[in-house]
N, C-alpha and C positions, 0 to 999 in steps of 0.2 A: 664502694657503696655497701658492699656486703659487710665491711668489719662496723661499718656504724649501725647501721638494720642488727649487726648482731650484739653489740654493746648495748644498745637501746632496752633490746630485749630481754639481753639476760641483767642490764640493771633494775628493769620493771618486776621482774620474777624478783630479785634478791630485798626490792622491797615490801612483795605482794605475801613473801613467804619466810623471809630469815630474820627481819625485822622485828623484834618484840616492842611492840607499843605499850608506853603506861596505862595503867588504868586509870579509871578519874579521881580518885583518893591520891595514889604515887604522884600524880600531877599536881593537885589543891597539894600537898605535903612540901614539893620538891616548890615552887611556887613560894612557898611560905619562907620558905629555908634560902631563897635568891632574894626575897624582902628585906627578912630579915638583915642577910650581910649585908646587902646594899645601905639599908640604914644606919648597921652601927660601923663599914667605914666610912659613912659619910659624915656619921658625928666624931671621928675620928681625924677625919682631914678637916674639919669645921674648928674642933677643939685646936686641932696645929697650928691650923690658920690665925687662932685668935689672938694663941702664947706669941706666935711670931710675931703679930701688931703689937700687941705690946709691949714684948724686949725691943723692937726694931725703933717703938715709937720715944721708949724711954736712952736708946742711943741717940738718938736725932737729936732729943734736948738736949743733950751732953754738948752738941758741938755746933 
């Protein structure tokens, strides 16, 4: 019981005090910049997605 009361507490401490928190700019910033990529792979895999239907759809007529 003592090593978890002592785990507990020294992971309480290592986030009460070693932990650097962002500010609220580095957040809005960091934020901005997980948006962003999230949008342009998703036009990304949207774009692949579309070439594929269309080479896929213009093999289908072939046969």
């Amino acid at each position: 019981m003592q090593k978890i009361t002592t785990y507990f507490r020294e992971s309480y401490k290592e986030l009460m005090e070693k932990v650097t928190w962002p500010t609220w700019t580095q957040l809005q910033q960091s934020t901005m910049i997980v948006i962003a990529a999230t949008l342009v792979i998703t036009a990304l895999v949207a774009g692949m997605d579309f070439i594929t239907n269309l080479v896929l759809n213009q093999i289908y007529k072939i046969f």
